[in-house]
N, C-alpha and C positions, 0 to 999 in steps of 0.2 A: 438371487436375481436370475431369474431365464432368460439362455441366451438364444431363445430357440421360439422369440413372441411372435404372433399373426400378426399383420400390419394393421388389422381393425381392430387391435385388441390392446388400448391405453388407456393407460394408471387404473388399471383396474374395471375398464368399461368395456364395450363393445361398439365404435361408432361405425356405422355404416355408409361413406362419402357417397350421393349420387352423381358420378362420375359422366361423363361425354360416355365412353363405354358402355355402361349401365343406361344411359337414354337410349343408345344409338339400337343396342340389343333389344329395348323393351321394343322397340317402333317398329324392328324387325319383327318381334313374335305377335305382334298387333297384326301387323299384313297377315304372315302368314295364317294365322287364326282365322280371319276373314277369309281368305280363299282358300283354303280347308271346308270351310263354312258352308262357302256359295256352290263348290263343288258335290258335298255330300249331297244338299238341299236340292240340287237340278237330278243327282241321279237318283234321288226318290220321287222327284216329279216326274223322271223317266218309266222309273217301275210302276207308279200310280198311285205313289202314299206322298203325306202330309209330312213336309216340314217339322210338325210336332215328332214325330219319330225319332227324330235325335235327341230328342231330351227321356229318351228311353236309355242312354250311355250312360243317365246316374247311378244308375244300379251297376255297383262296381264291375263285377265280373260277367253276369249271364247279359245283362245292358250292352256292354260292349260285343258281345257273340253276335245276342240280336241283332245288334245294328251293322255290324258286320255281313250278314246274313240276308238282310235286307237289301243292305249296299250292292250284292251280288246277283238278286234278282234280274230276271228278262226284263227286257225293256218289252211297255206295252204299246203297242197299237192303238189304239182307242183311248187316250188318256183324256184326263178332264180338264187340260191345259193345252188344245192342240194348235194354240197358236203363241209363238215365240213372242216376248214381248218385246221384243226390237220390228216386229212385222207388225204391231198393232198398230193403226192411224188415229 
């Protein structure tokens, strides 16, 4: 007998409880996720590229340079969105 068992680990199974914890965490990394999100997505409208550019992160390692790279660009003057959408009527 081990006396040294995980607490998700009975008669021989693995059960998983989804705990108040476990909710409370996922709900947090949901926010955060989305304003991560909304963040990246405004400072490439700032640069003058397209929202799709972040779906260039799949590509494991050089994805993430790029967009990293991207993220770091001037912001442009002349962009194709020069009006905020909170000023639009």
């Amino acid at each position: 007998m081990l006396t040294h068992q995980s607490q998700y680990f009975v008669n021989g199974h693995y059960e998983m409880a989804a705990n108040l914890n476990a909710v409370i965490f996922g709900l947090i990394l949901v926010l955060v996720w989305i304003a991560n999100f909304t963040i990246r997505a405004r400072r490439l409208h700032d640069s003058n590229h397209s929202n799709w550019w972040l779906l260039i992160s799949i590509i494991p390692v050089l994805g993430i340079i790029w967009l990293f790279i991207l993220l770091l660009m001037p912001t442009v003057e002349n962009e194709r969105w020069p009006l905020n959408q909170s000023q639009v009527q």
